[in-house]
N, C-alpha and C positions, 0 to 999 in steps of 0.2 A: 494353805492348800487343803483343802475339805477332802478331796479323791480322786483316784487315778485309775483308771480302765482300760481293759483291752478284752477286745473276744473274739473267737475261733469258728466261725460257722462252716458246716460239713465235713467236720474233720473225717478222715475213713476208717475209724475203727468204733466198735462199738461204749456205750457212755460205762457199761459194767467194767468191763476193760479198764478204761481213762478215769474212773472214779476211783480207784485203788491207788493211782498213781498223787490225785487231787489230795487226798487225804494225809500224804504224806507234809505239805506243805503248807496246810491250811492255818494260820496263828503264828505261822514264823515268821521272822524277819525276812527279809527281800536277798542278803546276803544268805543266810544260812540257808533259806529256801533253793538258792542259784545251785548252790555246793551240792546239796542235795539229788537235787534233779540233774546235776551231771554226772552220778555215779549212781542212779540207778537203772538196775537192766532191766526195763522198760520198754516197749517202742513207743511208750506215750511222754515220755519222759525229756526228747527233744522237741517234740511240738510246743509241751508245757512249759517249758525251758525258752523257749522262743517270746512265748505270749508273755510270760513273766518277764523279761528284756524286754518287750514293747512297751508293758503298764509302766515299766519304770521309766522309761525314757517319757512316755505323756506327762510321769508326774516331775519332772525337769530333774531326773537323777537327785532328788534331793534324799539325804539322811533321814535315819529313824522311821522307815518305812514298814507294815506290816503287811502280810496276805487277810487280809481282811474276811474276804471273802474267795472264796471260789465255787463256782455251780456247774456242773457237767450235764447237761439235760441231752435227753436224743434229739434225733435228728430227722431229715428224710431217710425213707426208708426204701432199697434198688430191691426188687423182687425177681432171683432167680428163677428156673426150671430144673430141677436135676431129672432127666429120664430114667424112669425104673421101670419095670417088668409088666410083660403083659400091656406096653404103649401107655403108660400112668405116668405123672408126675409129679414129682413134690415140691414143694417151695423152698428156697433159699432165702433168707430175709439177710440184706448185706448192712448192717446200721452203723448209722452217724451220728457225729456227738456236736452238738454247742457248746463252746468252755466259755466262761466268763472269770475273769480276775478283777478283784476290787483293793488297792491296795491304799492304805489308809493311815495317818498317821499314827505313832506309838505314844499311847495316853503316859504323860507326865506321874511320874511315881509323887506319893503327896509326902 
């Protein structure tokens, strides 16, 4: 098995947000990483938690698994109006993230 993926497109919260979360897991194992991302208080932490249970399963649940990778990139972007003074208004920029997980085998110690 060469690799295993899964990815998240439009998640609803912003990629600064969900990059903080990305980091925690990034080079761990597949178990340690799961454990992880179920005990932090996060709300990006059950999306990630999700997508990491999907890569694994593409990669046939097998052992000695790593996070390889992970990339949090934006997204579309929904452009509010918030009304302020004097008939003016400002923009609310609502942003989304792409997550990608790559999960790869764990190199043989020599």
């Amino acid at each position: 098995m060469a690799e295993a993926r899964a990815s998240l497109n439009n998640y609803r919260q912003s990629p600064r947000k969900v990059r903080v979360v990305a980091d925690l897991i990034r080079g761990k194992s597949v178990e340690e990483a799961l454990d992880i991302l179920t005990y932090v208080p996060k709300r990006a932490g059950l999306p990630l938690r999700k997508l990491l249970s999907s890569a694994h399963a593409n990669a046939g649940k097998s052992p000695n698994l790593i996070v390889k990778k992970v990339s949090v990139d934006g997204g579309a972007i929904l452009y509010r109006r918030r009304p302020r003074s004097r008939g003016m208004a400002n923009p609310i920029r609502k942003r989304t993230s792409h997550i990608d997980i790559i999960l790869a085998e764990k190199p043989a110690k020599k």
